[in-house]
C-alpha positions in Angstrom: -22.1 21.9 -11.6 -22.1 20.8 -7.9 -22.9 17.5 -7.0 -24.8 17.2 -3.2 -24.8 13.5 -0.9 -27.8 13.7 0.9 -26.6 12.0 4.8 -29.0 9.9 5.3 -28.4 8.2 1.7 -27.9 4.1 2.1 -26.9 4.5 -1.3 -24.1 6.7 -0.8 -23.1 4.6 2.7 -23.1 1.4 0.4 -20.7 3.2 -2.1 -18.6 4.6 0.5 -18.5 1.3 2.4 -17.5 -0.4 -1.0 -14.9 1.8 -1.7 -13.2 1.4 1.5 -12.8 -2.3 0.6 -11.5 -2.0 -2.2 -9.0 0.6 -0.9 -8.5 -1.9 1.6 -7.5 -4.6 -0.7 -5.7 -2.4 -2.9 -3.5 -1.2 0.5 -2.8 -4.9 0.8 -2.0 -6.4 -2.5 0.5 -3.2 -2.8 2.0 -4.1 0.6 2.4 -8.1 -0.7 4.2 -6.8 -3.8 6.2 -4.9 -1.8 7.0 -7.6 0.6 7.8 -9.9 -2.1 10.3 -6.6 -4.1 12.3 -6.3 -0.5 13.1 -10.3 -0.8 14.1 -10.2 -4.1 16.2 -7.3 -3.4 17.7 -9.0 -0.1 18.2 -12.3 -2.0 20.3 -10.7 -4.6 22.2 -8.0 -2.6 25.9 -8.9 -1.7 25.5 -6.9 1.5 23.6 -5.1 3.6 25.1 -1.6 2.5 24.4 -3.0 -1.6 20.9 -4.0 -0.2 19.9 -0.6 1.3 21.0 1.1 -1.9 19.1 -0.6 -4.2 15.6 -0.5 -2.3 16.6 3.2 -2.2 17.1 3.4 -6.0 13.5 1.7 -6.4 11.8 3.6 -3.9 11.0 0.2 -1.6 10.8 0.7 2.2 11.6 -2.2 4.5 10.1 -0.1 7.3 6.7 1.1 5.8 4.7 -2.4 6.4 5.1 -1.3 10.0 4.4 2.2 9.9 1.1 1.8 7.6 -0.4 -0.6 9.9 0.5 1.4 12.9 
């Protein structure tokens, strides 16, 4: 079974429109949990090098804030 959108749909804009909101949000609470993982990590490291290792072990980027909203 195929399902078809018809373009000129409102109904189909509204769901879309909705949908990229909640994406939106969901981008954003992720990137706030993040945030708040990478100063945990940093506030418990020793050092830099110990720092860097253990966001790698947990699969935390300090970098991809930047490059998401780029």
């Amino acid at each position: 079974m195929t399902w078809a959108r018809h373009n000129g749909s409102s109904t189909a804009n509204d769901e879309d429109s909705r949908m990229g909101v909640i994406r939106a949000e969901e981008a954003e609470r992720l990137n706030e949990q993040n945030d708040r993982a990478l100063i945990t990590v940093a506030g418990h490291s020793s050092d830099s090098q110990e720092c860097a290792e253990l966001l790698a072990m947990l699969g935390l980027d300090v970098g991809r804030r930047q490059r998401a909203s780029a």
